[in-house]
N, C-alpha and C positions, 0 to 999 in steps of 0.2 A: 471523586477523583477527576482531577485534570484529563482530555486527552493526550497521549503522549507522543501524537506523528500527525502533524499539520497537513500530511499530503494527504490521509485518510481522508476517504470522502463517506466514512461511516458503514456500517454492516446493515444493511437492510434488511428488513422487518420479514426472516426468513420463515415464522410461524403464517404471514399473509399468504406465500406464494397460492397462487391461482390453480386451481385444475387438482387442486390435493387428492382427491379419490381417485380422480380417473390414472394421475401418475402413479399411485400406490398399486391400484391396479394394476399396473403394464411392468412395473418392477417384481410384483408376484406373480406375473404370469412369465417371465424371464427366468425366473427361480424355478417355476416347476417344468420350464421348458428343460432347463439344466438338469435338471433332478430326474426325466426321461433318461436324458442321454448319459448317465451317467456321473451328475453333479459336474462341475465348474472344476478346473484343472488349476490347483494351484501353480503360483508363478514365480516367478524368483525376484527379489528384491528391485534388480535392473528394471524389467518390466513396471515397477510404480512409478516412473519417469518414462514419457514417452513425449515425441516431437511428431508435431499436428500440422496437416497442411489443408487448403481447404477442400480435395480431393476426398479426401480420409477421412474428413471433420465427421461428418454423420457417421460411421463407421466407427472411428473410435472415441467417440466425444457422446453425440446422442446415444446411439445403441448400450454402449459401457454404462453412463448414467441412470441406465433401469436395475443396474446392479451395484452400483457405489460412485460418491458423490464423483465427480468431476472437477477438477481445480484446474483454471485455465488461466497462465502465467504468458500473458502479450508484452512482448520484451524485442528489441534489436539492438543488432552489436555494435550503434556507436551510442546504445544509451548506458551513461557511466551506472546510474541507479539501478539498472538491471542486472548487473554485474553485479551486486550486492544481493540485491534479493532472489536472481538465480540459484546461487547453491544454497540457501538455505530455504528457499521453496523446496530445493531437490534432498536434502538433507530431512526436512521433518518428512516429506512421504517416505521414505525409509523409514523411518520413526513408528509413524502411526502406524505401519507394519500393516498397510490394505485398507485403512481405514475411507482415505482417498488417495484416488488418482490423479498426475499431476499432470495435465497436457499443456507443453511449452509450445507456443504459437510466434514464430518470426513477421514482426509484422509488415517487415519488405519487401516478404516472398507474399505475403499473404494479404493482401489491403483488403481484396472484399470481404474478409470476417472482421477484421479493421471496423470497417465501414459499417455492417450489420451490427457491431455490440456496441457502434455507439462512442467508440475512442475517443478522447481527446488529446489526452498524453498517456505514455508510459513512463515507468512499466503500470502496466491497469493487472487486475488479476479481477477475475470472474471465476464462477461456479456453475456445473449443471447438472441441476439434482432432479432426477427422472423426467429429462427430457425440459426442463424448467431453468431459465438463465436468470441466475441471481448476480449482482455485482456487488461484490467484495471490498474493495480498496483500490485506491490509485497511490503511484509511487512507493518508496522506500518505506522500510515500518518496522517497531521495535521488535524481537520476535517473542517477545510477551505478546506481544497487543495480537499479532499473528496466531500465535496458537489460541488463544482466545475467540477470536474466529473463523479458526476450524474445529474450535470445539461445538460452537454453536450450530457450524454446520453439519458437523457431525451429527450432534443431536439429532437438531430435525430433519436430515435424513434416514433417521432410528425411528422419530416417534410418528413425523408425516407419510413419510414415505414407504417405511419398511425395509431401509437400504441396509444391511447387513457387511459390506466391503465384500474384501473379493479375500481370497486366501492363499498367503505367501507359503512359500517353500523355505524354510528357514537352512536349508542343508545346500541349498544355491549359492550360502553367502551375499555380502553385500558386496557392491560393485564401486572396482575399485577405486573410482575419482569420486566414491560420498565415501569410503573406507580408507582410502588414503590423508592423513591427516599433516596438513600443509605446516609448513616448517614456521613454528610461530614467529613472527614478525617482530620487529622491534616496540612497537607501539600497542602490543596483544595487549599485556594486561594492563595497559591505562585505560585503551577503547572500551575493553570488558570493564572495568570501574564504572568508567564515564556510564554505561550503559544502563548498569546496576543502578548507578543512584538516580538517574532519568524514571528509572521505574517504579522507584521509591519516592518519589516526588521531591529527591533531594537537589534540587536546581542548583543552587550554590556548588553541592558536591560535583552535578556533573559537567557546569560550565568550568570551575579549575581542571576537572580532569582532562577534558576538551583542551582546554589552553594549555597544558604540559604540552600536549602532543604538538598543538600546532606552534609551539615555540621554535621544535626542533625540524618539523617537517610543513612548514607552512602552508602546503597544496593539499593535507591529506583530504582526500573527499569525506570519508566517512567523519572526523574529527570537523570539517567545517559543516556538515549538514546535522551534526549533533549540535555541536555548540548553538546551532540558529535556534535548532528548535526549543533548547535548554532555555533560552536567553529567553524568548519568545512567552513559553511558560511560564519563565522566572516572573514576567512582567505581570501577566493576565493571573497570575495565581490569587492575588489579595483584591483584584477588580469587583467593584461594586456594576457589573453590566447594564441595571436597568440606568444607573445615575452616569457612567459612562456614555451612553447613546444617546441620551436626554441632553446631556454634557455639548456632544457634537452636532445634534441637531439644532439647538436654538445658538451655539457660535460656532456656524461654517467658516467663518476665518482667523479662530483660534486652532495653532494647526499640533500644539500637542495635544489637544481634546481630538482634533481628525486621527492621529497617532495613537490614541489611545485604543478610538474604534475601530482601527484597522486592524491592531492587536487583534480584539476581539475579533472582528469578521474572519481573520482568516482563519483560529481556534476554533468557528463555528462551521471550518467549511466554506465560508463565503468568499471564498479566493480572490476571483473578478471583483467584488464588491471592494475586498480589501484594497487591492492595486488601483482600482478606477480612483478611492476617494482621496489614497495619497499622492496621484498622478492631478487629477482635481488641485489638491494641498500646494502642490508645487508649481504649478499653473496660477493661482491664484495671490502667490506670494512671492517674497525678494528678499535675497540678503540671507541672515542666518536662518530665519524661520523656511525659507528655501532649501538651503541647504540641508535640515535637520531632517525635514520631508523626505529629500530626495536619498540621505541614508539609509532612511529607516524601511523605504522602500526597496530597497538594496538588497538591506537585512532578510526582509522576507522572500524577495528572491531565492536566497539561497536556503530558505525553507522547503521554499517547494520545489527547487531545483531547476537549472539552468536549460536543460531539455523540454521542459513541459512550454505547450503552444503557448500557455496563459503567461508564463514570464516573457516568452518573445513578443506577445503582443502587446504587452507591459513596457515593454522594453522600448518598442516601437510609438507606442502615446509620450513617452516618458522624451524620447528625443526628441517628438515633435515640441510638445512645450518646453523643453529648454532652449530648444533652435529656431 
């Protein structure tokens, strides 16, 4: 199976994490500290959404993490992508009912945890599972592909760690802005089509569903960050990769074989790679094979979205060789 969200920078190899016994340890010693004092006081749904600063980080980020994973959602409020994957971060921890906790981290208030996990762009989302920072994904992501990786995180903090979640109050109700159900939109159920057949690997299906939408509402964010990625996929879905890269290596200035690999690189995660060889492409050529470059360069922009450093600095190569 294809991946299905180009901003994913992949689920790390969460069976490796380092320090396995000694964290299992300090998460069972958390448990029988609780079990003294009268076991762990269940909490009410509100409480699986909490906002992190870095005052509090060790307090409610490391300390919590020896009793259930930690999901750390780095997001600010002029990034439009965050806006998306906020409420559905805050919608599955409701969900998974304790399984993990979701600590939302402002990253303007907050630069030096910023700066400590490593950011490049948002939205980034990490995890910290007994005391242990694993990274999760960067950018917007299908929420298939999401629950998928919090199941795996789930897991291995069941089988490494011993993490158990924390235990909800179900008689608390849920809180009213993940309980309140937003007045469907005009575009609800094409998105949700579109979305569907992305998962299903039906490219065709979900780049017309894409183009419905953006016939009528040409700006919508979500419909143009599908479509890229649809279109994207559509391409690399039948690519023969070893004869592709063989392809672009031996003719660097044939620039639909650079096109082809850039495809590829950026499916593989190689973002920088991607943008540097079609900035290359367009640098080295004139005319229409210039211009085809410098679309297609475009194109993947708007895969991995217009916030992330790596398209501004994309952006900024890209103007020096044309000017």
């Amino acid at each position: 199976m294809q991946p299905r969200n180009m901003s994913m920078s992949g689920v790390v190899d969460l069976a490796a994490v380092k320090a396995a016994g000694e964290a299992k340890a300090k998460a069972e010693q958390a448990r029988a500290d609780a079990a003294r004092t009268g076991g762990a006081r269940a909490v009410p749904p509100a409480a699986l959404v909490i906002d992190v600063d870095e005052a509090g980080f060790e307090r409610d980020v490391l300390q919590r993490s020896a009793e259930v994973p930690v999901v750390i959602d780095f997001w600010a409020e002029w990034c439009e992508p965050c806006k998306q994957l906020g409420p559905l971060l805050e919608r599955l921890a409701v969900e998974y009912n304790g399984r993990f906790l979701l600590a939302k981290v402002d990253v303007d208030a907050n630069q030096m945890l910023m700066q400590q996990f490593g950011i490049q762009g948002i939205p980034a989302v990490f995890a910290v599972v007994a005391g242990q920072a694993l990274p999760l994904f960067q950018g917007a992501a299908p929420e298939a592909q999401i629950r998928e990786t919090l199941d795996q995180l789930i897991q291995v903090g069941e089988e490494r760690f011993g993490l158990t979640g924390i235990a909800v109050d179900p008689d608390a109700g849920v809180p009213d802005a993940v309980q309140a159900e937003a007045p469907a939109g005009p575009y609800d159920a094409l998105l949700e089509a579109a979305a569907s057949a992305l998962d299903a690997n039906d490219f065709p299906g979900a780049i017309q569903a894409y183009k419905n939408v953006l016939v009528d509402d040409p700006g919508n964010p979500e419909a143009k960050l599908g479509l890229a990625q649809a279109e994207l996929l559509g391409r690399v879905q039948s690519m023969d990769p070893q004869a592709v890269r063989k392809e672009a290596a031996d003719n660097p200035g044939d620039v639909n074989a650079q096109i082809a690999a850039a495809d590829l690189d950026l499916v593989g995660g190689h973002v920088e790679d991607a943008f540097g060889r079609l900035v290359e492409a367009v640098r080295r050529t004139a005319g229409d094979d210039r211009n085809t470059a410098r679309l297609r360069l475009l194109e993947l922009f708007e895969v991995i979205g217009p916030e992330d450093p790596r398209v501004t600095a994309a952006r900024t190569a890209l103007a020096r060789v044309l000017f």
